[in-house]
C-alpha positions, 0 to 999 in steps of 0.5 A, spaced: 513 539 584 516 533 581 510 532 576 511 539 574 518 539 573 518 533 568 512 536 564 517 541 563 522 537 561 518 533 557 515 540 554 522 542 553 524 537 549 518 536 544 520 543 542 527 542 540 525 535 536 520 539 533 525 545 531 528 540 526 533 537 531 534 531 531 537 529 538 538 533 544 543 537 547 546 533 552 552 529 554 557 527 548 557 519 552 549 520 551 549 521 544 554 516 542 550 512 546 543 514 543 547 514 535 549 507 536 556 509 535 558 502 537 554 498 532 552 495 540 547 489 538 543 491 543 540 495 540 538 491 534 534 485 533 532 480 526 525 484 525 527 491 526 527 492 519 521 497 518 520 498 525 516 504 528 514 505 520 506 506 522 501 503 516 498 507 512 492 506 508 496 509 502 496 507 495 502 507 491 500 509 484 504 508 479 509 505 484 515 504 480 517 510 479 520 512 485 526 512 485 526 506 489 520 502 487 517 498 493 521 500 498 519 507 498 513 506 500 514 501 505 519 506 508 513 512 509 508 506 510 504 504 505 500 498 505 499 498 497 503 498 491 501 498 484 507 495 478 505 495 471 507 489 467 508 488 461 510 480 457 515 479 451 518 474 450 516 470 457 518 475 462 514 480 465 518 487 465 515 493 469 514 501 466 508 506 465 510 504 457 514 500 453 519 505 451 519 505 459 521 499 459 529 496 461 531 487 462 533 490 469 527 492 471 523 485 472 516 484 475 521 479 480 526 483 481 523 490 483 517 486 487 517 479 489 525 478 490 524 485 493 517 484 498 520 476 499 526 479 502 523 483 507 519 477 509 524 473 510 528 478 515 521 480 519 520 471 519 526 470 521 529 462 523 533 463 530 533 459 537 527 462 539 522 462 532 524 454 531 518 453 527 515 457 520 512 465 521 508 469 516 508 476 519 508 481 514 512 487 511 510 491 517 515 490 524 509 493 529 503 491 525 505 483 523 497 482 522 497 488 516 496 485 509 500 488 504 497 489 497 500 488 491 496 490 484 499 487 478 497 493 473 497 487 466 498 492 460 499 486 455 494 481 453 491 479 459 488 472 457 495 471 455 499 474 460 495 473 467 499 466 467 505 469 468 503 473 473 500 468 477 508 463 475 511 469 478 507 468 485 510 463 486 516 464 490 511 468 495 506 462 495 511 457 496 513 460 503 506 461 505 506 469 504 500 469 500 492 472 501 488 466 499 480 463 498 479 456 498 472 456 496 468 460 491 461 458 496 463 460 502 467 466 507 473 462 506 478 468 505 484 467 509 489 474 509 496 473 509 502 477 509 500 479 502 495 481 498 495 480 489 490 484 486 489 485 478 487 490 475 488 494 468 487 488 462 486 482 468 481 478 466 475 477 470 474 469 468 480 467 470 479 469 477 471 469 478 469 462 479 476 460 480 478 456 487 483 455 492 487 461 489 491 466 492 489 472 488 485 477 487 480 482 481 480 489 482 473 491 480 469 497 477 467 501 483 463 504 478 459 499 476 458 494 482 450 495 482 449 494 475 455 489 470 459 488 476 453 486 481 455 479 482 462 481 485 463 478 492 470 481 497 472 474 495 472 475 488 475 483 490 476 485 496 478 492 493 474 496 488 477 501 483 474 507 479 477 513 475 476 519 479 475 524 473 470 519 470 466 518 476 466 526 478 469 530 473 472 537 475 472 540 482 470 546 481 472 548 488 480 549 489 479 547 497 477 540 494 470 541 497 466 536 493 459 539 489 452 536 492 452 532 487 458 529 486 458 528 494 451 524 493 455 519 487 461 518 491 457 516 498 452 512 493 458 508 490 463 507 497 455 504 500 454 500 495 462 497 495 461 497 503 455 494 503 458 487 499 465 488 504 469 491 498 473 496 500 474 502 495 480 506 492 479 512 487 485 514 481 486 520 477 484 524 482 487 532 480 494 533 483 495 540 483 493 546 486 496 542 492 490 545 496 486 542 491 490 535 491 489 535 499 482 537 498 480 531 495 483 526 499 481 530 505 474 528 503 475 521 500 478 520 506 471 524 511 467 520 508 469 513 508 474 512 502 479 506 504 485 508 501 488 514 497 491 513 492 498 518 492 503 519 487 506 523 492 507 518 497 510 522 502 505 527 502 500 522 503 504 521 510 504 527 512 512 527 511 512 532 506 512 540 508 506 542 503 501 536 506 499 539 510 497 533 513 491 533 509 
């Protein structure tokens, strides 16, 4: 009888929650209690920052248009962010293009004061961690790595230096991912990841050692040009979705036998050198199209997805569909 009555309880009150309230109908003492309406510091603690948000393999494509860029993301889970950098005058300045571009809005002040900040909030010095911690972003999931992809719009021989000074604040804390040595499996995560992308040169990566950032290679190209990239070298590779596979012609996002036959091929062989894969440009609209897609993406062993729409990538948008 017990046992029925809380199951009927529990039932009740999933169904009101799922209604779109957010709190039961009990007692006003409980609901002060459960609103934290003292602000009682037993309720909080120094990591709860990003506690209860769940990682999600989501790619924050062009992330610093969100209204909060970096933020943003994390608030719904994602595990990578991607910023545009463009360098004038020994700054690195932020935006899709330079008409985009404001003094403000700085490679450092949107993402490595930003990400530092959060670090230092879920590492923090007390009476109980008396000695230095490197959890990441994620409160519930301290081990989860956060990837950073540095997309270099200007001159990379010129520009991949400032990125790499830029870093400098996360590395001198101990946060950064890092491979000590181009011969063996000697990479070492760390609470994040920095991956160059766009104009990033490859020979001022590869062959490189110690270091603590990465190259984003050409999914498309791992088994031919690019075959002598290891995970130590590009622990993610990228591809145009549009250029690989062209128009799915299917509003379902079902792919063609052909162009399934391509992306297993092209996700096997990454896989097959431990590099994991991420796809851009993929169609957003139709919605049921967009969904689709990465429904299959997602079915067939993709690593991340790459969203514009970060919310409904994490389910937390009406016209998801949780994909």
């Amino acid at each position: 009888m017990r046992q029925t009555l809380a199951v009927a309880a529990v039932a009740s009150l999933a169904a009101f929650l799922t209604a779109g309230n957010s709190t039961p109908d009990i007692s006003s003492t409980l609901q002060n209690i459960l609103a934290n309406t003292d602000r009682s510091d037993l309720y909080t603690y120094p990591t709860d920052l990003t506690r209860e948000i769940v990682p999600k393999a989501i790619h924050s494509h062009n992330d610093y248009w969100r209204d909060v860029p970096f933020y943003t993301a994390l608030s719904v889970g994602c595990v990578s962010v991607e910023a545009d950098v463009w360098l004038y005058n020994d700054t690195l300045y932020v935006g899709h293009e330079p008409s985009a571009l404001t003094t403000a809005r700085t490679f450092d002040s949107l993402y490595i004061q930003p990400i530092l900040s959060v670090l230092q909030r879920e590492n923090p010095f007390s009476a109980f961690a008396t000695s230095p911690t490197h959890n990441g972003v994620f409160d519930g999931y301290s081990s989860q790595t956060l990837y950073l992809f540095v997309d270099v719009k200007t001159a990379g021989e010129e520009t991949w230096p400032y990125v790499v000074s830029a870093l400098e604040p996360l590395r001198s804390a101990g946060y950064l991912s890092t491979v000590q040595s181009t011969t063996s499996t000697s990479f070492t995560s760390g609470a994040v990841t920095v991956i160059g992308t766009g104009n990033t040169p490859l020979d001022q990566i590869q062959g490189v050692a110690p270091r603590d950032y990465f190259y984003d290679a050409p999914l498309a190209l791992l088994s031919t040009s690019f075959s002598n990239i290891t995970s130590l070298v590009s622990p993610i590779a990228s591809t145009d979705f549009a250029a690989s596979f062209g128009k799915v012609a299917n509003t379902s996002g079902v792919f063609n036998e052909t162009q399934l036959a391509l992306l297993r091929k092209q996700i096997a062989e990454a896989h097959g050198k431990g590099v994991a894969t991420r796809y851009w440009d993929q169609p957003a609209w139709p919605i049921s199209l967009r969904n689709g897609v990465w429904k299959q993406l997602w079915d067939e062993g993709s690593d991340f997805i790459n969203a514009d729409d970060v919310l409904a990538a994490a389910g937390f948008s009406d016209e998801s569909n949780y994909w």
